[in-house]
C-alpha positions as CSV (number, residue, x, y, z in Angstrom):
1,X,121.1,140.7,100.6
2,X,123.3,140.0,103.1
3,X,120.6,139.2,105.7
4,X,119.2,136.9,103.3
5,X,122.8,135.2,102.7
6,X,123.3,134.6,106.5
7,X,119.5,133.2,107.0
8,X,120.5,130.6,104.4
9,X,123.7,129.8,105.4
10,X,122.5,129.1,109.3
11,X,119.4,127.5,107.7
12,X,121.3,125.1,105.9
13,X,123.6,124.8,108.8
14,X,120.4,123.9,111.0
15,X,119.4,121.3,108.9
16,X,122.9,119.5,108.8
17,X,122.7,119.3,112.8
18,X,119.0,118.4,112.9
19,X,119.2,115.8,110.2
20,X,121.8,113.6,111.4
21,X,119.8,113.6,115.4
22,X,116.5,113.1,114.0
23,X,118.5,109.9,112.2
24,X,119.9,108.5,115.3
25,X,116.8,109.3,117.0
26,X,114.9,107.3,114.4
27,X,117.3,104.3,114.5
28,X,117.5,104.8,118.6
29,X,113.3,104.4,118.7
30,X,113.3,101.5,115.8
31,X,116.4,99.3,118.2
32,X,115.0,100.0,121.6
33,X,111.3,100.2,121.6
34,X,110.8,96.3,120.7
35,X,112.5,95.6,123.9
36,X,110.4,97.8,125.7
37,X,107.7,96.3,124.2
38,X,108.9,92.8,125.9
39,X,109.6,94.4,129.5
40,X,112.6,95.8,129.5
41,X,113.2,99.3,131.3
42,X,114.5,102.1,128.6
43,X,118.1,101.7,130.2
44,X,117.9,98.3,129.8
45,X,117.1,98.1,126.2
46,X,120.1,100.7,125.7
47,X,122.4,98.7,127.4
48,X,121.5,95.7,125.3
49,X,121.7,97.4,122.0
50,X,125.2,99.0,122.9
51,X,126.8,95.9,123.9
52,X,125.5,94.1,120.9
53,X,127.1,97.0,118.6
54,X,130.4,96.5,121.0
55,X,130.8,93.0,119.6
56,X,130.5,93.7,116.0
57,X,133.9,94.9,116.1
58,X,136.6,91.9,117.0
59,X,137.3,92.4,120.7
60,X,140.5,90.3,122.3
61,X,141.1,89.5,125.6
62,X,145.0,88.0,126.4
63,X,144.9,87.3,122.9
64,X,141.5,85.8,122.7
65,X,138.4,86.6,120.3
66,X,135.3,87.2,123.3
67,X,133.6,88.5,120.1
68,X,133.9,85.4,118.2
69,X,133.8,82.2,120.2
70,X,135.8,79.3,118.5
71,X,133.6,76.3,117.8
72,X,135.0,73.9,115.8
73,X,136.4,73.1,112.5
74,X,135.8,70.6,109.6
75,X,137.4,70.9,106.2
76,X,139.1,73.8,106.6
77,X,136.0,75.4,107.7
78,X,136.9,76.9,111.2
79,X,133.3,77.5,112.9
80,X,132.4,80.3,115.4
81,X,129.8,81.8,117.1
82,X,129.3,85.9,117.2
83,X,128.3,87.5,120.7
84,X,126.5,90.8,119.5
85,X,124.4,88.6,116.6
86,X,123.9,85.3,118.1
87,X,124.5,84.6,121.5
88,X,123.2,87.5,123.5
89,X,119.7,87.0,121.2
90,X,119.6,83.4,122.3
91,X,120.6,84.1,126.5
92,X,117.7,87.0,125.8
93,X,115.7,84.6,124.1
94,X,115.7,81.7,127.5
95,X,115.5,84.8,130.1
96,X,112.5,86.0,128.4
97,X,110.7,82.2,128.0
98,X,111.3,82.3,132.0
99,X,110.6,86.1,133.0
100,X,107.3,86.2,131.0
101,X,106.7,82.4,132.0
102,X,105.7,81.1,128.0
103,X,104.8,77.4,127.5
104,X,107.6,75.7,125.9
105,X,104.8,74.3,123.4
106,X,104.2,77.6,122.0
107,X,107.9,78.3,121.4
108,X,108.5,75.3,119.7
109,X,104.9,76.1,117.1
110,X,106.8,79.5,116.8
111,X,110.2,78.4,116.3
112,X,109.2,75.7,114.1
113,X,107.6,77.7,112.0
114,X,110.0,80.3,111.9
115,X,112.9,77.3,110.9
116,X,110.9,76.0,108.1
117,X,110.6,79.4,107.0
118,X,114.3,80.5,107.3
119,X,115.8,77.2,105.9
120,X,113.7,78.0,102.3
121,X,114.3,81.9,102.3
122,X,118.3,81.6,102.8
123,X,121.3,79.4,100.9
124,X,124.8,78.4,101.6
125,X,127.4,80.9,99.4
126,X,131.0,80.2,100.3
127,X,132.3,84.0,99.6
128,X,129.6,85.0,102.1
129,X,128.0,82.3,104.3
130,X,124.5,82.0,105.2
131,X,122.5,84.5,102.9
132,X,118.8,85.9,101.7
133,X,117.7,88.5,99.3
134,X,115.8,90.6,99.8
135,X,112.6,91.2,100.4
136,X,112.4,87.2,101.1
137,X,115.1,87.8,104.7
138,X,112.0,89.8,105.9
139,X,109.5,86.2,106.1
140,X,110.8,84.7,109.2
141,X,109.8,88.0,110.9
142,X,106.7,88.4,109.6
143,X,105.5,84.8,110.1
144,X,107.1,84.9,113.9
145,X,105.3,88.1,115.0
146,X,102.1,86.2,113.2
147,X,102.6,83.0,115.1
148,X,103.1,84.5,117.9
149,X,100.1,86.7,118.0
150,X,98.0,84.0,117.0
151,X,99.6,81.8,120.3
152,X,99.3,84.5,122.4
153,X,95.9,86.7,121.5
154,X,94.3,85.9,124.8
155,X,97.7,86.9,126.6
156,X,99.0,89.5,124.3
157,X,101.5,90.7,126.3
158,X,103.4,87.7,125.9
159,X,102.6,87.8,122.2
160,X,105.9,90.1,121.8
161,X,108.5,87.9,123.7
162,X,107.2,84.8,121.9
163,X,107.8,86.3,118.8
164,X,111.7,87.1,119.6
165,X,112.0,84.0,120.3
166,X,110.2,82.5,117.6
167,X,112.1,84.6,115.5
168,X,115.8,84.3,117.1
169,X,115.6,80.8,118.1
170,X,113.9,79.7,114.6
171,X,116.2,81.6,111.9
172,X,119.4,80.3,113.9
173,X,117.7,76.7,113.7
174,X,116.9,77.2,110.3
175,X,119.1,79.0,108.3
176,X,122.4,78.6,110.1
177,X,122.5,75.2,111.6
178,X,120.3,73.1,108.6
179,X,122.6,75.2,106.3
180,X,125.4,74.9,108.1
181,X,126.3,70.6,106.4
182,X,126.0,72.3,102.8
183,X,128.1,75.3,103.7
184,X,130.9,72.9,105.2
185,X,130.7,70.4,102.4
186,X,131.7,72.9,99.9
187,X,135.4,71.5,99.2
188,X,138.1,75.0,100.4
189,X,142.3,75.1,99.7
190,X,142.1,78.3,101.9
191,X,141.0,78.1,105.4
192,X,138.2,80.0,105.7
193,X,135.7,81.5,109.1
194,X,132.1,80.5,109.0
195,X,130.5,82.7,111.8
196,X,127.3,82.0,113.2
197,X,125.6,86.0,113.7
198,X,128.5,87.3,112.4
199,X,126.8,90.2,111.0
200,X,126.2,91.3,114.6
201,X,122.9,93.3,115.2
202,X,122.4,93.8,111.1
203,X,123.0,89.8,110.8
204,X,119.1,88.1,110.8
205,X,119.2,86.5,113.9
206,X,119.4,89.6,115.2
207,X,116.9,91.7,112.8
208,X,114.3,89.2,112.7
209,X,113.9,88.8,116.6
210,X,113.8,92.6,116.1
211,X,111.4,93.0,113.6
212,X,108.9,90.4,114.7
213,X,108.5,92.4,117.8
214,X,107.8,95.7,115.7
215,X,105.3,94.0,113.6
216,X,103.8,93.0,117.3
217,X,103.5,96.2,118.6
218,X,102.0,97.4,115.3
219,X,99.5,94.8,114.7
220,X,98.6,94.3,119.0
221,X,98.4,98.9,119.4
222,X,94.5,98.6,119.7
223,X,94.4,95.9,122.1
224,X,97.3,97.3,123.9
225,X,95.4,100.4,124.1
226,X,91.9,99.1,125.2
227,X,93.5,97.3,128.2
228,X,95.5,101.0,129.6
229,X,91.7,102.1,129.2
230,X,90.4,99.3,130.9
């Protein structure tokens, strides 16, 4: 009986190690594949994940936010723009456009399409900013890896970049800067922060660039496959 006990016991104890890895593992495949998928090295994609997980905490420097870059401010609206959720998508977003050498006119279909999307899937809410419910936040992905598979199906391999940028470039467009008059017009007595990515790599800048590619690499496996046959 006591045999029995102590199989349990270090079963159970098993499982509450091996759970929590094969979480992280899941979430570590799900954050860095995508930019694999657009040509980054392994270490690369790690790096870029970490550092936008750094900046969703407030970071100072001699008293200054480097997480949150000061904007501007209208009616006691003091805008900002997040590093982790915002700006490091949008620097990835023009290094890819030149690495993998896409036609502007293809980004601008894709992020077009994207903006339109974003703009009628999200609202201005003063107590929380830019927002969408769900399962509607999910669109801009989808239509961005769509786009950009439909740009690039003669060049697939571009078809994944394209769609990060479709996707990052077109929900910031769309949801946060069309939005952003409403959300400012709302009349405040308390100063309040109105942060561009602020939700860092859960905001949807972030998860739709994301997303889009993993819809890519779902949708583009076979043709991805023929040509390491080929």
């Amino acid at each position: 009986m006591l045999s029995i006990i102590s199989l349990e016991t270090l079963g159970l104890w098993l499982l509450s190690i091996m759970i929590p890895i094969m979480i992280l593992y899941l979430f570590y495949l799900i954050l860095t594949k995508p930019f694999e998928y657009m040509g980054f090295s392994t270490f690369e994609a790690v790096i870029i994940v970490l550092v936008s997980l750094v900046f969703r905490f407030e970071i100072f420097v001699s008293g200054f936010n480097i997480s949150n870059i000061y904007l501007f401010s209208y009616n006691s609206w003091m805008i900002s723009i997040n590093m982790g959720g915002a700006v490091i998508p949008i620097v990835l977003s023009f290094y890819l456009k030149y690495k993998k050498n896409i036609p502007i006119k293809k980004i601008l279909v894709g992020v077009v399409i994207v903006s339109i999307t974003a703009f009628f899937v999200t609202q201005p809410i003063v107590s929380k900013g830019i927002v969408s419910s769900f399962p509607y936040w999910l669109l801009p992905a989808f239509f961005a890896s769509l786009a950009s598979i439909f740009l690039s199906w003669k060049t697939f391999k571009k078809a994944a970049p394209l769609a990060y940028i479709s996707g990052t470039l077109g929900v910031l467009i769309g949801a946060d800067v069309l939005h952003l008059p409403e959300l400012l017009n709302y009349q405040i007595t308390v100063s309040k922060n109105a942060i561009i990515g602020g939700a860092n790599v859960f905001d949807m800048i972030y998860l739709t660039g994301i997303l889009a590619v993993i819809v890519d690499g779902i949708i583009m496996f076979k043709q991805r496959k023929k040509e390491g046959i080929d």
